[in-house]
MARDO-128931 format. One record per residue (C-alpha): residue number from 1; x, y, z. Coordinates in steps of 0.25 Angstrom, whole numbers, plus 5000, padded with zeros to 4 digits. Layout:
<seq->NUM X->X Y->Y Z->Z>;
...
***
This chain:
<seq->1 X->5073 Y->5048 Z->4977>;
<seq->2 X->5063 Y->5052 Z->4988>;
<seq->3 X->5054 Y->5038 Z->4989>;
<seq->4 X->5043 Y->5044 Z->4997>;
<seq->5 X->5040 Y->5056 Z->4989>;
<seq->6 X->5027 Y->5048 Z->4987>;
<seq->7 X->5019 Y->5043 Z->5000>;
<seq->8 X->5022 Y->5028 Z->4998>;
<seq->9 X->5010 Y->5023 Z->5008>;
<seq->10 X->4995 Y->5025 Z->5007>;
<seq->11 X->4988 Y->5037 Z->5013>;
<seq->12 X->4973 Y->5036 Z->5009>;
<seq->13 X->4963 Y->5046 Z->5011>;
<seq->14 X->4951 Y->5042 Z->5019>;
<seq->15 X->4937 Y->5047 Z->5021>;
<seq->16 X->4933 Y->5046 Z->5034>;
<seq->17 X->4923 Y->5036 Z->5033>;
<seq->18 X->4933 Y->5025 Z->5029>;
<seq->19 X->4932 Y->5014 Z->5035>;
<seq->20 X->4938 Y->4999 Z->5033>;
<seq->21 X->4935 Y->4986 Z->5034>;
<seq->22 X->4937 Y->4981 Z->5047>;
<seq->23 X->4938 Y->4968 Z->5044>;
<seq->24 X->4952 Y->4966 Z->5038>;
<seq->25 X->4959 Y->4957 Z->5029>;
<seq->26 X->4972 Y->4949 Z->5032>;
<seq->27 X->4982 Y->4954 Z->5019>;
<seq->28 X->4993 Y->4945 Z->5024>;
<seq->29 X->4994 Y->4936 Z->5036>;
<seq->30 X->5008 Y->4931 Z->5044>;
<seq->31 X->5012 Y->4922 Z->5035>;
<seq->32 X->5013 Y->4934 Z->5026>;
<seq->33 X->5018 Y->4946 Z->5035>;
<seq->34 X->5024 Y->4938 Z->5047>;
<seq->35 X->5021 Y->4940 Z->5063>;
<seq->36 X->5016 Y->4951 Z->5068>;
<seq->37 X->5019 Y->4962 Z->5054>;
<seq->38 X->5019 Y->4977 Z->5060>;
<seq->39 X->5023 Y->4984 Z->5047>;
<seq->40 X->5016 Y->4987 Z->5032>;
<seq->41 X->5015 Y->4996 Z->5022>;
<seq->42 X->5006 Y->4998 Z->5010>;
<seq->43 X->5012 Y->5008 Z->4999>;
<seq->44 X->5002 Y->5017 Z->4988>;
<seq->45 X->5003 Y->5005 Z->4979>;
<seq->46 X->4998 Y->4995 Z->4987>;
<seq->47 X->5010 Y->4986 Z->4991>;
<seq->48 X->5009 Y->4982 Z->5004>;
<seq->49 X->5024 Y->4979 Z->5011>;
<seq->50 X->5023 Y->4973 Z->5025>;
<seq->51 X->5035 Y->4970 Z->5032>;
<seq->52 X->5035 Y->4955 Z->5039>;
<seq->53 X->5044 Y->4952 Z->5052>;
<seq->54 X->5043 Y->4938 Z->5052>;
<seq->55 X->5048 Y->4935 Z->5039>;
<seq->56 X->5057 Y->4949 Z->5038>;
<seq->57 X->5050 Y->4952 Z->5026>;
<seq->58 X->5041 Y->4964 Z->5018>;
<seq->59 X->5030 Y->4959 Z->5013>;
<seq->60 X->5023 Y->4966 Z->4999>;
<seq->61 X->5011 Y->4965 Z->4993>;
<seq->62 X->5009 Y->4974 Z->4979>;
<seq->63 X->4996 Y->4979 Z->4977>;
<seq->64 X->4984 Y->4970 Z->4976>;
<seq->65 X->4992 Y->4957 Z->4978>;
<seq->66 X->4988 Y->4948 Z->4988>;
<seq->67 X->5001 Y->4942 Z->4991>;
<seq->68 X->5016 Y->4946 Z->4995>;
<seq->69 X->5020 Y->4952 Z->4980>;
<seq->70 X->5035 Y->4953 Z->4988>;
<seq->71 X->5044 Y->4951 Z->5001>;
<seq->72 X->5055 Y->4959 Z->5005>;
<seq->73 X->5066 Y->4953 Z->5014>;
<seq->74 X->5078 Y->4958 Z->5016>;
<seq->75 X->5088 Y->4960 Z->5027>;
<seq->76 X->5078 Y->4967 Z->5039>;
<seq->77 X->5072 Y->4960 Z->5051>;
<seq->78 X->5058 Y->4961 Z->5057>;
<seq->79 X->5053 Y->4972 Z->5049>;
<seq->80 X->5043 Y->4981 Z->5057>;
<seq->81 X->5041 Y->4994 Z->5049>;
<seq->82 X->5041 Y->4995 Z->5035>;
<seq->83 X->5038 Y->5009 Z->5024>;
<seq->84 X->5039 Y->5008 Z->5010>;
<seq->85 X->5042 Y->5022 Z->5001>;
<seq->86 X->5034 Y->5025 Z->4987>;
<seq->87 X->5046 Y->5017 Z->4981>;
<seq->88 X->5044 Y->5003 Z->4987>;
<seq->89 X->5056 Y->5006 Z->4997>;
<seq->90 X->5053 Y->4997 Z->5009>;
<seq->91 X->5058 Y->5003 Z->5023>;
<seq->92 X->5059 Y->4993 Z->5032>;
<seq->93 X->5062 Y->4994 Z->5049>;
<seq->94 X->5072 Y->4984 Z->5051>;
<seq->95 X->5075 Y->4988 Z->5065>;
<seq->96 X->5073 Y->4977 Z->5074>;
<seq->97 X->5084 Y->4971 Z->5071>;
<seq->98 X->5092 Y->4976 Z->5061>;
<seq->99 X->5090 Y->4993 Z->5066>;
<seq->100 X->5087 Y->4998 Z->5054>;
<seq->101 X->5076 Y->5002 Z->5043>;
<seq->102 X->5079 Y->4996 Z->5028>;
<seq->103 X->5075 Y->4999 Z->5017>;
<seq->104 X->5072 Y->4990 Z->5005>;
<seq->105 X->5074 Y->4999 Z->4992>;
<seq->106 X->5064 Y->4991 Z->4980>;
<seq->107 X->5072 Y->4997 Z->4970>;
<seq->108 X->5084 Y->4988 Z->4973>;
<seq->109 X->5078 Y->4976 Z->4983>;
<seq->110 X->5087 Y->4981 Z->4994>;
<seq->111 X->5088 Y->4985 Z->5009>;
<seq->112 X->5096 Y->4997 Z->5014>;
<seq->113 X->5095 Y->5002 Z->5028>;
<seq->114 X->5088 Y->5016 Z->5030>;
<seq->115 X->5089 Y->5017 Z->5043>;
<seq->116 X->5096 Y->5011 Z->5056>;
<seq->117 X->5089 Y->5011 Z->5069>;
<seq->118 X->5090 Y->5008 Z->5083>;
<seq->119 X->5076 Y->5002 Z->5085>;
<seq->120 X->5066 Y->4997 Z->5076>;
<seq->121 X->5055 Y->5005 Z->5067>;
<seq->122 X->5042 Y->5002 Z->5070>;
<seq->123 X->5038 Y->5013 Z->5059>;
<seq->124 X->5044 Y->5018 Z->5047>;
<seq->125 X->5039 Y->5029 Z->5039>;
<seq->126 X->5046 Y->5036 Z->5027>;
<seq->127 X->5041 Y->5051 Z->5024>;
<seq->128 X->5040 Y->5058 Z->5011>;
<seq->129 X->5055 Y->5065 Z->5011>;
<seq->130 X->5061 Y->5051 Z->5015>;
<seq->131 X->5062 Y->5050 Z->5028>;
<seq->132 X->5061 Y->5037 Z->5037>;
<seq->133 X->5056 Y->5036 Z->5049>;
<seq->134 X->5057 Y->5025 Z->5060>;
<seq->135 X->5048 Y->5024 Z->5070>;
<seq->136 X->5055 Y->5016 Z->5084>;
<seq->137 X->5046 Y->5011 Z->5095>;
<seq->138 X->5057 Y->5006 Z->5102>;
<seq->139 X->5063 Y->5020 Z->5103>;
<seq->140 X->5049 Y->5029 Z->5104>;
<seq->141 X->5057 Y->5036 Z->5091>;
<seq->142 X->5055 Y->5039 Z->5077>;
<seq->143 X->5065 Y->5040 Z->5068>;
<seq->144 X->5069 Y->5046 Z->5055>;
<seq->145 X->5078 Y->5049 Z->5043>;
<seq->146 X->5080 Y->5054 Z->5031>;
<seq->147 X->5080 Y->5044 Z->5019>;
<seq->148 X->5087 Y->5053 Z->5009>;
<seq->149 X->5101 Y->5056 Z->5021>;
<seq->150 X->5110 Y->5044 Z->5019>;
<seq->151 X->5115 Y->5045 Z->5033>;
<seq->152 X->5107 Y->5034 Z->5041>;
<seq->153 X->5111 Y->5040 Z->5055>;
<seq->154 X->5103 Y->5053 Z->5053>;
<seq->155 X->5092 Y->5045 Z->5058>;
<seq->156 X->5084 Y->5054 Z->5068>;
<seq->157 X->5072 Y->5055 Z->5077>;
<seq->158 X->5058 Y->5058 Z->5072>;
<seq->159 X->5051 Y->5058 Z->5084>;
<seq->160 X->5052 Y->5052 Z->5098>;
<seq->161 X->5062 Y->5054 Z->5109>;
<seq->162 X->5067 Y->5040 Z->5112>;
<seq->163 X->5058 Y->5037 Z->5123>;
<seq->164 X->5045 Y->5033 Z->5122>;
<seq->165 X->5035 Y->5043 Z->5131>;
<seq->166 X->5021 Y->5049 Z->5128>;
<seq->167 X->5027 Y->5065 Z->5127>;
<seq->168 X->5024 Y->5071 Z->5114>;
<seq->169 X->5039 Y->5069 Z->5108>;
<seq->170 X->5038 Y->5054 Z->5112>;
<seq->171 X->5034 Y->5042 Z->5107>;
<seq->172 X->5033 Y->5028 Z->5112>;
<seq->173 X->5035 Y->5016 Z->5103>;
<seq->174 X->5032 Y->5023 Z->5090>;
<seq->175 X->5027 Y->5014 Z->5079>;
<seq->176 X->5019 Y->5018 Z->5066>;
<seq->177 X->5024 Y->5032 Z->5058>;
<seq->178 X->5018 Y->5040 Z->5049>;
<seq->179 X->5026 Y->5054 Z->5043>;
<seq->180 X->5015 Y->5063 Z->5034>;
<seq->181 X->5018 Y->5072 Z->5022>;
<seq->182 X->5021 Y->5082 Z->5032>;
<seq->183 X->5031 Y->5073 Z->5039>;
<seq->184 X->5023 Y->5072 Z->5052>;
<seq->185 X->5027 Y->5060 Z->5058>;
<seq->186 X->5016 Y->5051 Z->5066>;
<seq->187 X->5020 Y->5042 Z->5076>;
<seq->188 X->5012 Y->5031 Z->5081>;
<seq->189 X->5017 Y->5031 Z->5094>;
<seq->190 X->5012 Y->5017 Z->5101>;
<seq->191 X->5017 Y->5017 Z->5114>;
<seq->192 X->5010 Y->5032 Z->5117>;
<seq->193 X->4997 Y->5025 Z->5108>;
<seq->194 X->4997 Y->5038 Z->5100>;
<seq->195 X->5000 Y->5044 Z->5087>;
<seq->196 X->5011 Y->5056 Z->5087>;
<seq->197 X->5012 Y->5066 Z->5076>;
<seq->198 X->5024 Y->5073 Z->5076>;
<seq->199 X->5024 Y->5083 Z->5065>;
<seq->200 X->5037 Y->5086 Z->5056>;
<seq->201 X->5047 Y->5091 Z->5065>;
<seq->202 X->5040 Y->5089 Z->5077>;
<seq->203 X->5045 Y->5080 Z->5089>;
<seq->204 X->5033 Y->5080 Z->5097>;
<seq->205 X->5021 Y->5072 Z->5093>;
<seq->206 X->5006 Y->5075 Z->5094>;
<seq->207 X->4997 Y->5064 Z->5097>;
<seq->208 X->4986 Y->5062 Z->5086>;
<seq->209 X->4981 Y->5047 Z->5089>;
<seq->210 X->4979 Y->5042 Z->5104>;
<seq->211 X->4973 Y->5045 Z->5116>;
<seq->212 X->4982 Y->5059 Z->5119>;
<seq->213 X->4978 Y->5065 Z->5105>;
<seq->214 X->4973 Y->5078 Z->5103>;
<seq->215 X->4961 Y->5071 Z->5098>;
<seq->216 X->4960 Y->5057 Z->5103>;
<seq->217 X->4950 Y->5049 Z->5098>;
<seq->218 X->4956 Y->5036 Z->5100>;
<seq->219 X->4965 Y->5027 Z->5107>;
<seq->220 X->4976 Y->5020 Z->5101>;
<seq->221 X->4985 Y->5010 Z->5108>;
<seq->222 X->4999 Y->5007 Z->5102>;
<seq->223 X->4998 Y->5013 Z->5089>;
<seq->224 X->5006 Y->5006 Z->5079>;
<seq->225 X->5004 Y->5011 Z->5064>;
<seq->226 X->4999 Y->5025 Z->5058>;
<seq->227 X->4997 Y->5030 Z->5046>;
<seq->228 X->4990 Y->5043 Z->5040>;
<seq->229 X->4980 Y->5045 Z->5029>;
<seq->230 X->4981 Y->5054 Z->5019>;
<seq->231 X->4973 Y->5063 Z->5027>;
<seq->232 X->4982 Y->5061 Z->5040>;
<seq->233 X->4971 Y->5054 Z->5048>;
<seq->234 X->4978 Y->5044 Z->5055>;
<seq->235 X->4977 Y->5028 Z->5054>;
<seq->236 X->4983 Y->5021 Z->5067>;
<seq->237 X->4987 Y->5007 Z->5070>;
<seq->238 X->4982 Y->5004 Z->5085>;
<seq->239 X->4990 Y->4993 Z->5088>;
<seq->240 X->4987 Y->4993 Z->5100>;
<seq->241 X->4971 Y->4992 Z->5099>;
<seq->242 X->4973 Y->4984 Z->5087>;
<seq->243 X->4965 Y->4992 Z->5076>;
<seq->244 X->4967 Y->5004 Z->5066>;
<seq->245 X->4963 Y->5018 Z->5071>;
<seq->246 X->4962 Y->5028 Z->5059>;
<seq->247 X->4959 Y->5043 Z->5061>;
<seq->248 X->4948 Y->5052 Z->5052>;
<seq->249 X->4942 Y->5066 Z->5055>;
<seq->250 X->4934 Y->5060 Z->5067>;
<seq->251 X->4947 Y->5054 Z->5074>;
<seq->252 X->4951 Y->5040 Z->5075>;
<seq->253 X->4943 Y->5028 Z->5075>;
<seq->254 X->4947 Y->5012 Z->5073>;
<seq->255 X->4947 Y->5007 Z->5058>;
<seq->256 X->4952 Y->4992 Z->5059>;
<seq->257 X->4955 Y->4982 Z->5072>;
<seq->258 X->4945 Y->4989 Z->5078>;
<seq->259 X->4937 Y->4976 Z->5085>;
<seq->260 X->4949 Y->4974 Z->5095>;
<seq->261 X->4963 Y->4966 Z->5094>;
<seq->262 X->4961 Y->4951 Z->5085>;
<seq->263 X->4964 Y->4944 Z->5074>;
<seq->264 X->4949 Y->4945 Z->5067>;
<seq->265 X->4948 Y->4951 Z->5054>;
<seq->266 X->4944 Y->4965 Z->5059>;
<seq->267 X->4955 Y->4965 Z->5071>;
<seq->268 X->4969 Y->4967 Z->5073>;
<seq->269 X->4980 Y->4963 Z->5084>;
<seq->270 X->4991 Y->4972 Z->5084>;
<seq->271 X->4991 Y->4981 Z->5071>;
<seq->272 X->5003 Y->4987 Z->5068>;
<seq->273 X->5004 Y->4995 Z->5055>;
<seq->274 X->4995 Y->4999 Z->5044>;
<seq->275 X->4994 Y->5004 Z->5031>;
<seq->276 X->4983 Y->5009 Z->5019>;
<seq->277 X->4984 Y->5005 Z->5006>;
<seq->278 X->4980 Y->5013 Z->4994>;
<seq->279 X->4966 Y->5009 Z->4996>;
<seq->280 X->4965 Y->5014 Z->5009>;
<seq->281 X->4964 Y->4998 Z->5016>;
<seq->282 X->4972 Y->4997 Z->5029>;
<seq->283 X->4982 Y->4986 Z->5030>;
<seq->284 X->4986 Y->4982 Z->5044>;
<seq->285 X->4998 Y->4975 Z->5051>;
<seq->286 X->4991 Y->4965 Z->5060>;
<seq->287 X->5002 Y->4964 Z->5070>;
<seq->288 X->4996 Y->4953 Z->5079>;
<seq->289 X->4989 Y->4945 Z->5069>;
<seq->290 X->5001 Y->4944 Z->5059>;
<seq->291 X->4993 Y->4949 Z->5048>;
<seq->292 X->4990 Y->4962 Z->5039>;
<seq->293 X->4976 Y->4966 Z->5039>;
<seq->294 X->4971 Y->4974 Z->5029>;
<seq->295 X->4958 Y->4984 Z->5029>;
<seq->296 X->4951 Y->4988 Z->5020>;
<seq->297 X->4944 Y->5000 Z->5018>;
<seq->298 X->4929 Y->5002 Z->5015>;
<seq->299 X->4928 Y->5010 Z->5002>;
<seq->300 X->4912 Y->5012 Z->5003>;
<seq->301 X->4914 Y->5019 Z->5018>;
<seq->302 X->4921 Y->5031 Z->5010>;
<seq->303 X->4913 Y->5039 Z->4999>;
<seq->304 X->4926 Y->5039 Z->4993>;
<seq->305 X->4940 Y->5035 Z->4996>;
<seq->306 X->4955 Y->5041 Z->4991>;
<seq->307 X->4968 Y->5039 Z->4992>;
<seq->308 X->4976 Y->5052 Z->4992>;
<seq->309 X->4985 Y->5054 Z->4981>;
***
């Protein structure tokens, strides 16, 4: 059965006067989510799964609780990426150490390995049609393959040559993917602080966030995250610059962390990942400050707000 038929995360449809609250809210501190959490994911009901390093551990949260509702453990060490399909299946890079991507099925409470690999995934994505994609910093690659073959070696290259360079087919320490309905893959490529699309097929990348972008109207620095909305604007996570960029019609401007790097309420240190939850509020691994941020949106700066069906 194809678990992905059904897009598993939120893609909210914004106006472009949306704005969010600056001022953000602490959803769960380090002795909840460890040192330094890099990964989190918030699925279309709500449940909020973030994976914990310290304590090798994914932390849940089902809709609308305050507290923990579950915590996974298993066999995997220092978990840094993390995707869950529409089923509740958990993907989880385990590469560090063990060189490998599990994944826990929920049917059955159990891990199998999906993937094995050479070097950590600092992103993990799986599209529509089932296929996994691994993101290596430490090899200026991405990786790929198919869930549905049973053979684990037919691992191959998405994008990236092997070698980190700024050229068109390169990438240096790759982070944060996104693959679209149309199977376009977006890289955020964080050692070249810039976004590459590289459409289906295609090995060489066009630069649609960052200073060499056909339209630049901002400057990122070490971008970590990414996501699309369901208008394909992009969302960003400027590591680097400690703040959330976000795209609309008029280009890209800063949404949150944008009063410089802190631990302050409306400031961040070293973000990492982000997510939207059905709502359309923003919630934020606050690397530096060992905590998860979230953001809420201002309903009233919208006339009217949707969530794409």
């Amino acid at each position: 059965m194809n678990s992905s038929l059904s897009l598993s995360f939120n893609q909210p449809k914004f106006c472009p006067t949306l704005i969010w609250d600056s001022i953000g809210i602490t959803f769960a501190n380090q002795s909840i989510v460890g040192e330094y959490p890099l990964a989190i994911f918030v699925s279309t009901n709500n449940t909020i799964y973030v994976a914990n390093k310290e304590n090798n551990t994914i932390v849940v949260w089902h809709e609308e609780s305050v507290n923990p509702t579950k915590i996974i453990s298993g066999n995997f060490t220092e978990p840094n990426s993390l995707f869950v399909t529409s089923n509740g299946d958990i993907y989880i890079g385990d590469g560090e150490k063990n060189g490998r991507v599990q994944k826990w099925v929920i049917e059955t409470n159990t891990f199998v390995t999906v993937m094995n690999v050479s070097f950590p995934c600092d992103g993990l994505f799986v599209d529509i049609n089932d296929t996994l994609y691994c993101s290596m910093a430490e090899h200026n690659q991405v990786m790929k393959r198919s869930l549905n073959d049973a053979v684990m070696a037919s691992d191959c290259v998405a994008v990236g040559t092997g070698i980190y360079g700024d050229d068109s087919n390169q990438l240096d320490n790759p982070y944060g993917i996104f693959v679209d309905m149309n199977f376009d893959l977006y890289v955020a490529d964080c050692g070249n602080d810039r976004v590459q699309l590289f459409q289906s097929g295609e090995s060489n990348g066009i630069t649609v966030a960052g200073s060499t972008s056909l339209n630049p109207t901002i400057m990122l620095s070490n971008p970590s995250g990414i996501i699309l909305d369901a208008e394909k604007y992009l969302f960003i996570v400027d590591y680097g610059n400690s703040r959330i960029v976000g795209s609309d019609v008029n280009g890209f401007r800063c949404l949150v962390g944008c009063y410089g790097m802190g631990s302050q309420s409306n400031q961040l240190a070293n973000p990492f990942s982000l997510s939207f939850d059905r709502s359309g509020n923003m919630f934020v691994t606050d690397q530096d400050n060992d905590r998860i941020q979230k953001f809420q949106y201002f309903e009233e700066s919208c006339g009217e707000f949707r969530m794409i069906e």
